[in-house]
C-alpha positions, 0 to 999 in steps of 0.5 A: 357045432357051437360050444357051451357058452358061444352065441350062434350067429348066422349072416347072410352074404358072406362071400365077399365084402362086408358080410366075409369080414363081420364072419370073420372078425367074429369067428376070430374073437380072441374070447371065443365068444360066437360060432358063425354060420356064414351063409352064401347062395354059391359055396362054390364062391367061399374060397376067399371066406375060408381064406381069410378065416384061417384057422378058424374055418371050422372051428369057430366057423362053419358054411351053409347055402342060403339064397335068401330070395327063395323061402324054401332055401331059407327053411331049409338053412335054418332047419340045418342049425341044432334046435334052429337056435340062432342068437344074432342073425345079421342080415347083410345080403344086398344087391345094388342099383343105379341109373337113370329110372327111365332106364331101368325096368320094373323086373330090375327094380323087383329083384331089388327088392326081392333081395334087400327088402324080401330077403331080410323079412323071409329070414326074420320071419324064420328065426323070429318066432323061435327068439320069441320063444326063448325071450331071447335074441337080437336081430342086426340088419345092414342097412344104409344112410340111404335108408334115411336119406333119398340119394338121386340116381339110387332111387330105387335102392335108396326105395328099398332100403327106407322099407327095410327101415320102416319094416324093421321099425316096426317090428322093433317094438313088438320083439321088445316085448319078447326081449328081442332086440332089432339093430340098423347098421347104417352105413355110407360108401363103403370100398368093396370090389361090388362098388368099384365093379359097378362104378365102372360098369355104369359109366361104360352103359348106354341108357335106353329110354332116359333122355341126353340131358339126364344120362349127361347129369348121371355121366359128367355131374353125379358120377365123378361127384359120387367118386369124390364122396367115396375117396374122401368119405368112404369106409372099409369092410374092416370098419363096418365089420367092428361097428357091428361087432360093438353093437352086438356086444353092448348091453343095451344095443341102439336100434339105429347106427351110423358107422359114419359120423361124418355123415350125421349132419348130412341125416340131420338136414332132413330132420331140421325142416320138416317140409324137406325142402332144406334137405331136398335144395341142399342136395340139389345145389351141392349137386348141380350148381355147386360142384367144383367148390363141392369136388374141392372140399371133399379133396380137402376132407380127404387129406383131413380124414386121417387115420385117426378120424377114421377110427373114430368113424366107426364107433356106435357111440 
């Protein structure tokens, strides 16, 4: 139970990644600022959580079930917290898709959505009209700079997350009227074992249905580019965990928030041509008529990206 004075917030997908380290990196606020309820569907998985928690776990920080992709589930989550009062709520509850589209059947593509786009409504849904209430709230969603820019062979989660995007969006200027505020998190490759696992799963594949030259572009050009662009770019789940931190802590939160300035010049192509084309040539040639001089340039970046640089990455401001 919260203390007099703590914010409550509750997250979503915190068995591991970037949810376990924003549970964390709160419950273990110095000024004893928050009380996390983190949330997973398995609590049989939460030994890594309650781990890494410490002394905190249960304390400043305690567990609920919560499938995101069933509405009684999330009912019954938010029914649990005293008076259902949930100051932050942070969505971070995701699910991650790649390959060839021929590949990929429509059930995949739905469970994709069910749980990045669906998700995140059902639980904003539940806690809104509370927050509404109390004139009172602030709702964070992880998001991603694929929520902003198309990303070839991440169709279909690049899909879902521009609807995330566009939903929350929306749904940013009606809750400012009820003082609740809406916060994208956007971040671009992070270093999780979900994205080493299914880098490695994808590469081992076979791709029914899409033809050899396309599976030969997905194999031997976008995946050792994609590697490349995670070693030299990537953040860690400490890194994002801090950017969410400050953006729940500033008195005038911004709606949208890349963790990664180095990836704002790569957003801004899309908004300096509004036909797209600057954008859509730029990827294309990077991609395929550009990779040895791209594979170089991201080994020089990351030599360049030292500590220092890293740091400043993950700043909001």
């Amino acid at each position: 139970m919260a203390n007099s004075g703590q914010k409550v917030v509750l997250i979503t997908g915190c068995s591991s990644g970037i949810g376990l380290r924003i549970a964390v990196t709160l419950a273990r606020d110095e000024k004893k600022r928050y009380h996390v309820i983190a949330t997973m569907r398995d609590l049989r998985k939460k030994d890594k959580l309650v781990e890494a928690a410490g002394d905190a776990f249960g304390k400043t920080l305690t567990l609920l079930p919560l499938d995101v992709c069933s509405d009684e589930s999330v009912k019954s989550c938010i029914n649990s917290v005293k008076d259902r009062h949930i100051d932050i709520l942070i969505n971070n509850a995701g699910v991650g898709l790649l390959g060839p589209l021929e590949s990929i059947s429509i059930e995949e593509m739905k469970r994709v959505f069910e749980t990045n786009f669906f998700g995140v409504v059902r639980m904003i849904k539940e806690v809104m009209p509370d927050m509404k209430k109390r004139r009172s709230g602030h709702i964070v969603v992880m998001s991603s700079v694929m929520g902003l820019q198309g990303v070839v062979f991440n169709d279909v989660y690049t899909a879902s997350k521009f609807a995330m995007e566009g939903f929350c969006e929306s749904m940013a200027v009606q809750l400012m009227k009820f003082n609740v505020r809406v916060s994208m998190i956007e971040p671009g490759p992070v270093h999780t074992e979900f994205e080493t696992k299914m880098m490695d799963d994808v590469a081992k594949m076979e791709y029914p249905g899409a033809d050899a030259d396309t599976v030969r572009y997905f194999k031997d050009v976008y995946l050792p580019s994609s590697i490349d662009i995670f070693e030299a770019m990537g953040q860690t789940p400490e890194d994002i965990a801090k950017c969410t931190k400050k953006v729940i802590e500033s008195s005038s939160p911004r709606f949208r928030n890349l963790t990664n300035s180095l990836y704002t010049p790569i957003v801004a192509l899309k908004y300096a041509d509004e036909t797209g084309g600057l954008s859509v040539n730029t990827f294309y040639n990077l991609l395929f008529n550009f990779g040895p001089l791209m594979h170089i340039t991201m080994s020089i970046l990351k030599c360049l990206t030292c500590s220092c640089l890293r740091r400043r990455t993950i700043s909001p401001n």
